[in-house]
C-alpha positions in Angstrom: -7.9 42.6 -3.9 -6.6 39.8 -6.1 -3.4 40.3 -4.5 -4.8 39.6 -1.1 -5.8 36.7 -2.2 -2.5 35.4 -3.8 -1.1 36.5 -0.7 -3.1 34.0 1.5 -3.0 31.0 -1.4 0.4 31.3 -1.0 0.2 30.8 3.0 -1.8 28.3 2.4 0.9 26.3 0.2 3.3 27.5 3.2 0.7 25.6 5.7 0.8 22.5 3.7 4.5 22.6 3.2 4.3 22.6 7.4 2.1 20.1 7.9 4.1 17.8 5.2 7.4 18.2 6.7 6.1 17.5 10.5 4.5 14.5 9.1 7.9 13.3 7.2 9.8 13.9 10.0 7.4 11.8 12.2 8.0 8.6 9.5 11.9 9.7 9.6 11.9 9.5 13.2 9.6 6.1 14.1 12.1 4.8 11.6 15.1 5.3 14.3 13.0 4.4 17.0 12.4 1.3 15.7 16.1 0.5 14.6 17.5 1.7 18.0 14.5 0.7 20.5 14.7 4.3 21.1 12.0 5.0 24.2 12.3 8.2 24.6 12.3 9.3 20.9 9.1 7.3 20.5 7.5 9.2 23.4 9.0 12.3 21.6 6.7 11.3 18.2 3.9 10.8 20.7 3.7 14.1 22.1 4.7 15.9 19.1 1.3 14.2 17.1 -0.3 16.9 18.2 1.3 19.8 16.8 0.3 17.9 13.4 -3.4 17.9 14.9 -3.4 21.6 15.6 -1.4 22.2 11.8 -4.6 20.1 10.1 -7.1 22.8 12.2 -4.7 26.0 11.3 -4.8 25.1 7.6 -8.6 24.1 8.1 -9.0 27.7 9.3 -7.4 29.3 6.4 -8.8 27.3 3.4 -12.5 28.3 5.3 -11.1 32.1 5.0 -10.3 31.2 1.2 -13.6 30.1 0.5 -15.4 33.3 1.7 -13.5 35.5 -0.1 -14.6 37.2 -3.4 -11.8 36.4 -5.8 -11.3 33.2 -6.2 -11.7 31.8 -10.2 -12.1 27.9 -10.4 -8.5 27.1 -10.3 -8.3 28.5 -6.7 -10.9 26.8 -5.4 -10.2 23.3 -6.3 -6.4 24.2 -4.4 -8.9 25.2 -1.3 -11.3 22.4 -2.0 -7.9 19.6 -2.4 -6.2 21.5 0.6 -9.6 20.4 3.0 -9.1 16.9 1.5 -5.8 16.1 2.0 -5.4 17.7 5.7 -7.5 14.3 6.8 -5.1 12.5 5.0 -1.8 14.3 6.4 -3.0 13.9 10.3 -3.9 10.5 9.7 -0.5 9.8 8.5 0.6 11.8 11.3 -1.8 9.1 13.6 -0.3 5.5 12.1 3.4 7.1 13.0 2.3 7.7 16.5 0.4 4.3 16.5 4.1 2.8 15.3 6.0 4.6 17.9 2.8 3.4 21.0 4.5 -0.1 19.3 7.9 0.5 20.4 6.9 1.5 23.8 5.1 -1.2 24.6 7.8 -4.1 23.2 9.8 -5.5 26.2 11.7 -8.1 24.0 14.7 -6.8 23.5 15.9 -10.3 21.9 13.6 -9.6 18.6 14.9 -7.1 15.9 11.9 -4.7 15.0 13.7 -3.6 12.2 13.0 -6.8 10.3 12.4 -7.6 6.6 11.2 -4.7 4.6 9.8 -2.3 7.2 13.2 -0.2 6.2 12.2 -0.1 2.9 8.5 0.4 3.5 9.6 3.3 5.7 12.1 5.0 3.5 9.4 4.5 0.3 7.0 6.1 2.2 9.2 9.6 2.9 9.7 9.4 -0.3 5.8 9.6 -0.9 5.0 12.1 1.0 7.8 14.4 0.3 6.9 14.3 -3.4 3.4 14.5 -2.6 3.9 17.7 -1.0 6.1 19.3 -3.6 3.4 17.9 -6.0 0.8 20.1 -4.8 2.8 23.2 -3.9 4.4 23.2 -7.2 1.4 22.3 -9.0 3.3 19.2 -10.7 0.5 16.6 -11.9 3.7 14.3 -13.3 5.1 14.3 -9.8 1.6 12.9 -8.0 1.4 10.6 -11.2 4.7 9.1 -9.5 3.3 9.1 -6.1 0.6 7.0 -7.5 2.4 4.4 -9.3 4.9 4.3 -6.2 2.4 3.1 -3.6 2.1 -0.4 -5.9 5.8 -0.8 -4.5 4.9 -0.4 -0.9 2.2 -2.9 -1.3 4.7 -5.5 -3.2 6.6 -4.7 0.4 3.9 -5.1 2.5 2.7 -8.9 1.2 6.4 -10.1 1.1 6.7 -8.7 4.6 3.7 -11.0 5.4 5.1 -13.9 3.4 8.9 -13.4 5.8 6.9 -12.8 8.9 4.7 -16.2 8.5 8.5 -17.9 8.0 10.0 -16.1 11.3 7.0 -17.6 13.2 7.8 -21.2 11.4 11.3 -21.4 12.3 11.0 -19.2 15.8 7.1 -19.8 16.8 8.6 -17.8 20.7 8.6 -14.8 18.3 5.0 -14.9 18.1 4.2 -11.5 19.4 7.0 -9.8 17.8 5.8 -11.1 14.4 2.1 -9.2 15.4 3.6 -6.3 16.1 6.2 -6.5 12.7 2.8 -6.8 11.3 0.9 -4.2 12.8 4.0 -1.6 11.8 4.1 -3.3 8.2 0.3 -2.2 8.1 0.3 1.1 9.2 3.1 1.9 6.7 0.8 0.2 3.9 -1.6 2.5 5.2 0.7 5.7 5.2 1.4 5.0 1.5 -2.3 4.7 0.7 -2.8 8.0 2.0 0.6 10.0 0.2 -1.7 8.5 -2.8 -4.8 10.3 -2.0 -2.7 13.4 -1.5 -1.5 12.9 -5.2 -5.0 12.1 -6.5 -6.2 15.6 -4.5 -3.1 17.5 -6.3 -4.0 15.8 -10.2 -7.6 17.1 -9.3 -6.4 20.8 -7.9 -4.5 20.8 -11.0 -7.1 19.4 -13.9 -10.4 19.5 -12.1 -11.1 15.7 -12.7 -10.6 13.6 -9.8 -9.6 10.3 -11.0 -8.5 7.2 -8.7 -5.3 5.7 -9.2 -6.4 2.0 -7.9 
């Protein structure tokens, strides 16, 4: 029976391991759209947010079939218990890139770069993030969401000096106005992406030691 059990943990991890890579390649991908004004690969990101909706209710499905079976010891059940938890986080993730690609659809200035200031950073930190988050929790690797955690402190150091260049683009340009709200709004949702690859860690460090401890 145990061996059931390990059987569907370890579809589980496989689950998560789906969910992370769909959501990576989402960030990947609004990160091109935003470079190239790619239309049509933002409408892609669009569209495909809800294959990471129907991932979060798969894996919701099988950490419910987890819980009501009779093997689990405590270990097991905070990797269930964390898995529930962090599936929030994942679509949400999965939500702000979608939210970042609506952005791209919607600009008709094509004279203002989209790619300005940090955002490439902000968006290449936050793969980072949530790649290592993932392999954090499917290899069980409490130093490797300890990372994740002191990582997001970058992406917020990007996110206020993006505010501090944006405030200076509207000074010297004031017609770039809009583009500057919507540099914001993209800066934002990436601060946001990182805060939740940092919940993900926090929900690993708890799977792992049963003590669920808040990095900020």
């Amino acid at each position: 029976m145990r061996i059931g059990y390990d059987e569907q943990l370890k579809l589980l991890h496989a689950q998560i391991a789906a969910i992370g890579n769909n959501v990576i390649d989402a960030i990947k991908n609004v990160s091109v759209a935003l470079k190239e004004r790619d239309k049509k690969l933002a409408e892609t990101i669009v569209q495909n947010d809800g294959t990471i909706d129907q991932l979060e209710k798969t894996i919701e499905t099988q950490c419910l079939k987890l819980l009501l079976m009779e093997q689990p010891v405590a270990r097991d059940l905070r990797n269930v218990s964390s898995a529930l938890k962090m599936i929030t986080d994942f679509e949400r993730i999965g939500d702000f890139a979608s939210d970042i690609a609506e952005i791209v659809l919607e600009q008709e200035n094509d004279e203002v770069n989209l790619d300005y200031g940090y955002i490439s950073e902000m968006t290449n930190d936050c793969v980072g993030m949530v790649s290592d988050c993932v392999r954090a929790f499917i290899n069980q690797d409490y130093s490797l969401a300890e990372k994740v955690c002191k990582w997001d402190d970058k992406v917020d150091r990007s996110f206020h000096a993006m505010k501090l260049a944006l405030l200076s683009l509207i000074q010297h340009n004031p017609a770039a106005g809009d583009a500057a709200l919507d540099l914001m709004m993209v800066a934002k949702y990436l601060e946001r992406v990182g805060d939740h690859a940092t919940n993900i860690a926090e929900w690993t460090m708890y799977a792992i030691t049963g003590v669920h401890v808040k990095a900020n």
